[in-house]
Structure formats: structure tokens, C-alpha cells
MDAnalysis code that builds the backbone (N, CA, C; Angstrom):
import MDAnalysis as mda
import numpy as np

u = mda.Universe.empty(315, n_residues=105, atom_resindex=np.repeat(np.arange(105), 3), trajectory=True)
u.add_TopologyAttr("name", ["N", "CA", "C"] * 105)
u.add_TopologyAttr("resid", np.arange(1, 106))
u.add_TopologyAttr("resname", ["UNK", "UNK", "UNK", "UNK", "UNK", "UNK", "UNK", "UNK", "UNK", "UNK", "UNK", "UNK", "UNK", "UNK", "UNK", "UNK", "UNK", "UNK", "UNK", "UNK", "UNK", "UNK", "UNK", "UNK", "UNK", "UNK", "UNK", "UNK", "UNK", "UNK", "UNK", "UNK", "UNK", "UNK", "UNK", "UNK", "UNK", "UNK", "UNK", "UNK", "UNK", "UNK", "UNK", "UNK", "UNK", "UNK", "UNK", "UNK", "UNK", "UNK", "UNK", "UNK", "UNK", "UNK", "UNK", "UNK", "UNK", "UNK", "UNK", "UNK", "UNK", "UNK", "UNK", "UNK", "UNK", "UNK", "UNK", "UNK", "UNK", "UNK", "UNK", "UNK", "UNK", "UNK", "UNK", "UNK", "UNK", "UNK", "UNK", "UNK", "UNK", "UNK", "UNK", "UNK", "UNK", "UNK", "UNK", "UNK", "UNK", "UNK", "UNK", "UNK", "UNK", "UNK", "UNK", "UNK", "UNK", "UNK", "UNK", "UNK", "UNK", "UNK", "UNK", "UNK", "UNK"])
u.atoms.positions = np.array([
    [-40.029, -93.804, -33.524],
    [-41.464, -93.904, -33.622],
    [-41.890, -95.286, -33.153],
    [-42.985, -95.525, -32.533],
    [-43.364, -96.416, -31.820],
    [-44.354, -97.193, -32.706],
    [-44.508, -98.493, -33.084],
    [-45.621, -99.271, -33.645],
    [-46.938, -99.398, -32.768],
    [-47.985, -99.334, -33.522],
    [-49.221, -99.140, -32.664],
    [-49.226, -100.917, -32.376],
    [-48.860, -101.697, -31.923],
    [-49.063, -103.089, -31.779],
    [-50.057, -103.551, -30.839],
    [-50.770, -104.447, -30.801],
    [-52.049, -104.752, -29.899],
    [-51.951, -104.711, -28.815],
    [-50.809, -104.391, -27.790],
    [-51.300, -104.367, -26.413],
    [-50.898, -102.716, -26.350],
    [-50.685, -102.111, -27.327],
    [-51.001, -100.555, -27.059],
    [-52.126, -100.191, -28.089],
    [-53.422, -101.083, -28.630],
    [-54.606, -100.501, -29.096],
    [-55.361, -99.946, -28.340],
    [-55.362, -99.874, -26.969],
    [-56.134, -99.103, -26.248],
    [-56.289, -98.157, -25.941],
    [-54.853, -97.535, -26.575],
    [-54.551, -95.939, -26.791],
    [-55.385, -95.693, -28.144],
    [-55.476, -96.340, -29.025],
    [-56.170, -95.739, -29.933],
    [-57.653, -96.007, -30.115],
    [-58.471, -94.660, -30.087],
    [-59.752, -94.109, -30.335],
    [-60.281, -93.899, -31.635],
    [-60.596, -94.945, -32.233],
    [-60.726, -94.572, -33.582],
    [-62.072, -93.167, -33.718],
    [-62.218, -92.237, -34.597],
    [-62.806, -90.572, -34.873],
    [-63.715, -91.220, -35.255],
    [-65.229, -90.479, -35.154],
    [-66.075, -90.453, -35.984],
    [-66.119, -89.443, -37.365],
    [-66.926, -90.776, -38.216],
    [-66.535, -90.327, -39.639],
    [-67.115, -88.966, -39.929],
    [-67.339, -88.122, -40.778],
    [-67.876, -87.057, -41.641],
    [-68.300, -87.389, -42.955],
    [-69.467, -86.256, -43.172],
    [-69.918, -86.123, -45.217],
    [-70.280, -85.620, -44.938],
    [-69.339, -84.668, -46.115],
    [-69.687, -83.514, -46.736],
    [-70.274, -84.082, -47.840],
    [-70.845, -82.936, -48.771],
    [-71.802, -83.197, -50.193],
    [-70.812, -81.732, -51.235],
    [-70.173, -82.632, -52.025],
    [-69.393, -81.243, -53.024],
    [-69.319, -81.235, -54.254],
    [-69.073, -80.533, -55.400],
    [-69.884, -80.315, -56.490],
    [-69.680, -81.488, -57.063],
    [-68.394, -82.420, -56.430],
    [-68.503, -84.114, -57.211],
    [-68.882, -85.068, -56.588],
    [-69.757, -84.753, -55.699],
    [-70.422, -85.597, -54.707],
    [-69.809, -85.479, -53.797],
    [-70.627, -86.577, -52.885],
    [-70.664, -87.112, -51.885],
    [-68.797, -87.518, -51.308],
    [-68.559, -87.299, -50.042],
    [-67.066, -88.191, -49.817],
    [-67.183, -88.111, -48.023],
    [-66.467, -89.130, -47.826],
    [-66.577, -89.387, -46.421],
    [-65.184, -89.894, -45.917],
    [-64.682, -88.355, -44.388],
    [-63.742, -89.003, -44.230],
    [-63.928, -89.017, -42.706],
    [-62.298, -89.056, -42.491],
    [-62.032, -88.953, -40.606],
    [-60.937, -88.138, -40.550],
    [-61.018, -87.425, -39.174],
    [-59.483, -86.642, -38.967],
    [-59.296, -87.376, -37.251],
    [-58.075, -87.208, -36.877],
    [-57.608, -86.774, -35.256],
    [-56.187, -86.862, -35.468],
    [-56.208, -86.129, -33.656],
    [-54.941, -85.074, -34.106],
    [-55.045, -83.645, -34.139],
    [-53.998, -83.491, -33.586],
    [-53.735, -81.664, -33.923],
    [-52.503, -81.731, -34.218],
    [-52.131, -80.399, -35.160],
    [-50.491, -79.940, -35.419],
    [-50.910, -80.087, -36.813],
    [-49.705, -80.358, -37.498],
    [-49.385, -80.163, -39.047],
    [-50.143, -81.132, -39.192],
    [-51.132, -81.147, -40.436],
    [-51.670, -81.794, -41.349],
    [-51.050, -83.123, -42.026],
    [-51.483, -84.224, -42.431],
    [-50.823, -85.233, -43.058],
    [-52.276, -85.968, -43.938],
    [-52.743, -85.620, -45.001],
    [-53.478, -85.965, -45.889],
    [-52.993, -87.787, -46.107],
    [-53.945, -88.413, -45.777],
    [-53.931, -89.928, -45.748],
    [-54.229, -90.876, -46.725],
    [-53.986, -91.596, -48.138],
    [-55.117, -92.192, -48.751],
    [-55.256, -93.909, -48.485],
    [-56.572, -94.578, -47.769],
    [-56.054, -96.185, -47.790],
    [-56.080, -96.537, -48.929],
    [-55.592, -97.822, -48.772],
    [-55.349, -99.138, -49.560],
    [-56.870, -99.590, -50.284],
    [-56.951, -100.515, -51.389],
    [-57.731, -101.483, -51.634],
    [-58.530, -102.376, -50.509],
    [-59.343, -102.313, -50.359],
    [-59.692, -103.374, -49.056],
    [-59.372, -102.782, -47.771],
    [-59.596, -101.355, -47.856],
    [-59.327, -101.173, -46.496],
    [-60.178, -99.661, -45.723],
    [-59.916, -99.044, -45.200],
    [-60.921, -98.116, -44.403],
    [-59.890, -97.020, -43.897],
    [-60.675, -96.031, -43.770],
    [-59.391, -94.507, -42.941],
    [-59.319, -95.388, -41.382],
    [-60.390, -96.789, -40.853],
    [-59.781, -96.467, -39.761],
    [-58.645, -97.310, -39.622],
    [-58.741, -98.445, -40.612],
    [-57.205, -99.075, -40.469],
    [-55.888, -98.305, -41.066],
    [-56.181, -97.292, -41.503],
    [-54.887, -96.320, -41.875],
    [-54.556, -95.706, -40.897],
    [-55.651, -95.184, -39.811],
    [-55.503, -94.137, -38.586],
    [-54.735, -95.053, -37.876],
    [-55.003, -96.140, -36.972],
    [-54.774, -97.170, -36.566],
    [-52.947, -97.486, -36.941],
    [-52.389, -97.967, -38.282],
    [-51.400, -98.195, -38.407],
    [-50.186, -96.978, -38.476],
    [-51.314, -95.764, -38.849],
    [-49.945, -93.811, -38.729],
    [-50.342, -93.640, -37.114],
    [-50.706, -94.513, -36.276],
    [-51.202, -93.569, -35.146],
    [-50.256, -92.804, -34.412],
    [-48.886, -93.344, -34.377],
    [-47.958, -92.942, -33.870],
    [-47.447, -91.344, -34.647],
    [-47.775, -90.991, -35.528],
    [-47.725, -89.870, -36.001],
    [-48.861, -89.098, -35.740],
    [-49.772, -89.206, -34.924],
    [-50.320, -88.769, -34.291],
    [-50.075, -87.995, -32.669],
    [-49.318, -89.339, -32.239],
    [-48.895, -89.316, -30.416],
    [-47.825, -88.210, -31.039],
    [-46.848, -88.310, -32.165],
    [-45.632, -87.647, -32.606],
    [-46.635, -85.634, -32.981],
    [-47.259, -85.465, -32.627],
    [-47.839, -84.357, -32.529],
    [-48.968, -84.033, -34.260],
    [-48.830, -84.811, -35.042],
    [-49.892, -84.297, -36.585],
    [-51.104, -84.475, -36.488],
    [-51.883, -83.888, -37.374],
    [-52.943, -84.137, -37.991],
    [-53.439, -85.081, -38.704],
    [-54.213, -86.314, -38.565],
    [-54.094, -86.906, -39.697],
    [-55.676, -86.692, -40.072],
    [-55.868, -86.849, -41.633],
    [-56.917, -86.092, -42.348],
    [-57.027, -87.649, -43.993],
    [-57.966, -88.745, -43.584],
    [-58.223, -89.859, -44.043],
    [-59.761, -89.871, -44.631],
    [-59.343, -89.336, -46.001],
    [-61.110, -89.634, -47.107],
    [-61.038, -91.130, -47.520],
    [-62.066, -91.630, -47.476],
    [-62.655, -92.647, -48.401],
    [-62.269, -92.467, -49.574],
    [-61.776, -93.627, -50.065],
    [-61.913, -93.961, -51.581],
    [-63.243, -93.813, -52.401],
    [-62.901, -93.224, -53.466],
    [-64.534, -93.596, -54.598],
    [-64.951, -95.319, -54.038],
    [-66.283, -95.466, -53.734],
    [-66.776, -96.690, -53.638],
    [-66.790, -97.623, -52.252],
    [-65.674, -96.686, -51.046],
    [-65.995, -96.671, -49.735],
    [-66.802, -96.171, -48.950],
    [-67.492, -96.832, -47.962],
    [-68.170, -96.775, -46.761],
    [-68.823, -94.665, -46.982],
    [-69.904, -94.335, -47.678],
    [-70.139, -93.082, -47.741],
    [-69.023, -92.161, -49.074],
    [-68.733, -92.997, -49.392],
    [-68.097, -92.022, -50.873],
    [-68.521, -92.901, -51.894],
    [-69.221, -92.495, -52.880],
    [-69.854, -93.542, -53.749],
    [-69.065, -93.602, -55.301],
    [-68.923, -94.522, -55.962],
    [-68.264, -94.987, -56.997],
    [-69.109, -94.822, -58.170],
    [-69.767, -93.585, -58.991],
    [-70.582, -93.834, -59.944],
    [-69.946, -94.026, -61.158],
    [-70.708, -94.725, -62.021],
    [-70.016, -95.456, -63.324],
    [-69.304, -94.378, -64.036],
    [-69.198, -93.132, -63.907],
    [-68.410, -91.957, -64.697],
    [-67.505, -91.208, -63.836],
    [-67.184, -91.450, -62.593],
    [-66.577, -91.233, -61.424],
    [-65.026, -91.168, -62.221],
    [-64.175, -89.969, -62.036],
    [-63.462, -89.588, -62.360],
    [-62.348, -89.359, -61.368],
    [-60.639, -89.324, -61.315],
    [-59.804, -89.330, -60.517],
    [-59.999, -87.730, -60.487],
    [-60.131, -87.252, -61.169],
    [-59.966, -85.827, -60.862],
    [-61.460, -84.908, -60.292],
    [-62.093, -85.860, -60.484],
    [-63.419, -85.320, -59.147],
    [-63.294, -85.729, -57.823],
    [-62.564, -86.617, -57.988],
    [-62.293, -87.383, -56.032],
    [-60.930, -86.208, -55.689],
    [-60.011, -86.199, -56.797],
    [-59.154, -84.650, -56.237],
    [-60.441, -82.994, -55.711],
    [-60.598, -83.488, -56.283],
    [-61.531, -81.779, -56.177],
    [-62.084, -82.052, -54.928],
    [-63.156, -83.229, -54.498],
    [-63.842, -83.424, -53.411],
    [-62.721, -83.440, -52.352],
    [-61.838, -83.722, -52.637],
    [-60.742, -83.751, -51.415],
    [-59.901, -82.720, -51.392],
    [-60.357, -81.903, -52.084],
    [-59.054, -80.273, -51.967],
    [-60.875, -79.262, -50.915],
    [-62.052, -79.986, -51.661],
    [-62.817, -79.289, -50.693],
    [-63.191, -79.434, -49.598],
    [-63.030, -81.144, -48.791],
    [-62.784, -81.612, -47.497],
    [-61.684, -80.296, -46.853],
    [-60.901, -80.267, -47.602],
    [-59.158, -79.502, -46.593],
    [-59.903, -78.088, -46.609],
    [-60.696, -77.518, -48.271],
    [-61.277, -76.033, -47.744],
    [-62.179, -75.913, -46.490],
    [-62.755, -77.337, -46.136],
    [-63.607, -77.170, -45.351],
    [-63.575, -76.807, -43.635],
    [-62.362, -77.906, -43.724],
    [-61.431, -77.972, -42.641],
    [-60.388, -76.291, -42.219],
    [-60.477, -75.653, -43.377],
    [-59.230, -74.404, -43.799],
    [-57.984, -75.367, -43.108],
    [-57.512, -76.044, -44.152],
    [-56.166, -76.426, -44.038],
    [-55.757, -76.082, -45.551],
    [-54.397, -75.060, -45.212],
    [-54.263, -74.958, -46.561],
    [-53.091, -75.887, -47.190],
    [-52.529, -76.469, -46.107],
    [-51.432, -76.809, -46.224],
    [-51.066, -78.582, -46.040],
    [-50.904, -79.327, -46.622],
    [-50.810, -80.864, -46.102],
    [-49.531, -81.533, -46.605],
    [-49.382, -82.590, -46.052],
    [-48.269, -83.445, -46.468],
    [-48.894, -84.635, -46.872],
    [-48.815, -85.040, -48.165],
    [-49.504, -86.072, -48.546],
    [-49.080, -87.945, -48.722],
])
């Protein structure tokens, strides 16, 4: 597998984002890619596009990659009762949305 390193960023196109609205709100992600699915989550301090960016090569390697926002990122909002298991739900309904039934996480 090949490192995406800066004089091959020009291969990468970072996706425009998406939001959806689902029964636990709001969530905002990115996909690119085709083939098998690979469900993405970033870091602290960071964005789906610096995650796309550093898996890209599992991309060129033929997958899907499929990158939601964190509660409290860029279009997914963090409300004071915001629960881990409503950001699961909003993100099992991103994949219904997509009909992926299947991911590697």
C-alpha cells in the first residue's frame, strides 16, 4: 500500500460533504470510492477530510470509504444530552441511506 505523501496529493479529490436529518438529528458525512465499504470514524481535532486523505490508498486499493462527523463537527451538532448511542443510530441510518448493508469498521 502506498502512503498518500505530498507530491502524490494531487491525486486526491477531496468529496463533497452530505446531511441527512434522522430521528437523532442532524449528521454530516463524506463517501468516495467504489467496492466494499469501510465505515471511517476521525480523530479529536480532525475532519472526514483528513481521514479520506490519510486511507486514500484504500481507496486507489479498490473500497469504499464512508466518513461521518463526530457529534460537534462541521454539520453534526453536539447537544447537551447527545448520546453515543444516537450518533450509532444516525450512522446505521447514513449506511440505510446509502443501502450498504454491510461495512468494515
Amino acid at each position: 500500500m502506498n502512503l498518500l505523501l505530498p507530491e502524490r496529493l494531487d491525486c486526491f479529490k477531496p468529496p463533497e460533504s452530505q446531511t441527512i436529518f434522522t430521528k437523532s438529528g442532524q449528521i454530516t458525512y463524506a463517501t468516495i470510492g467504489e467496492g466494499p465499504a469501510v465505515l471511517l470514524f476521525h480523530g479529536t481535532g480532525s475532519s472526514f477530510f483528513a481521514e479520506m486523505a490519510l486511507e486514500f490508498p484504500l481507496v486507489e486499493a479498490g473500497y469504499k470509504l464512508i466518513v461521518p462527523h463526530r457529534l460537534g463537527y462541521q454539520g453534526t451538532p453536539l447537544n447537551h444530552d447527545s448520546k453515543s448511542s444516537d450518533y450509532a443510530v444516525s450512522v446505521n441510518e447514513v449506511l440505510n441511506q446509502l443501502e450498504i448493508e454491510t461495512v468494515v469498521v
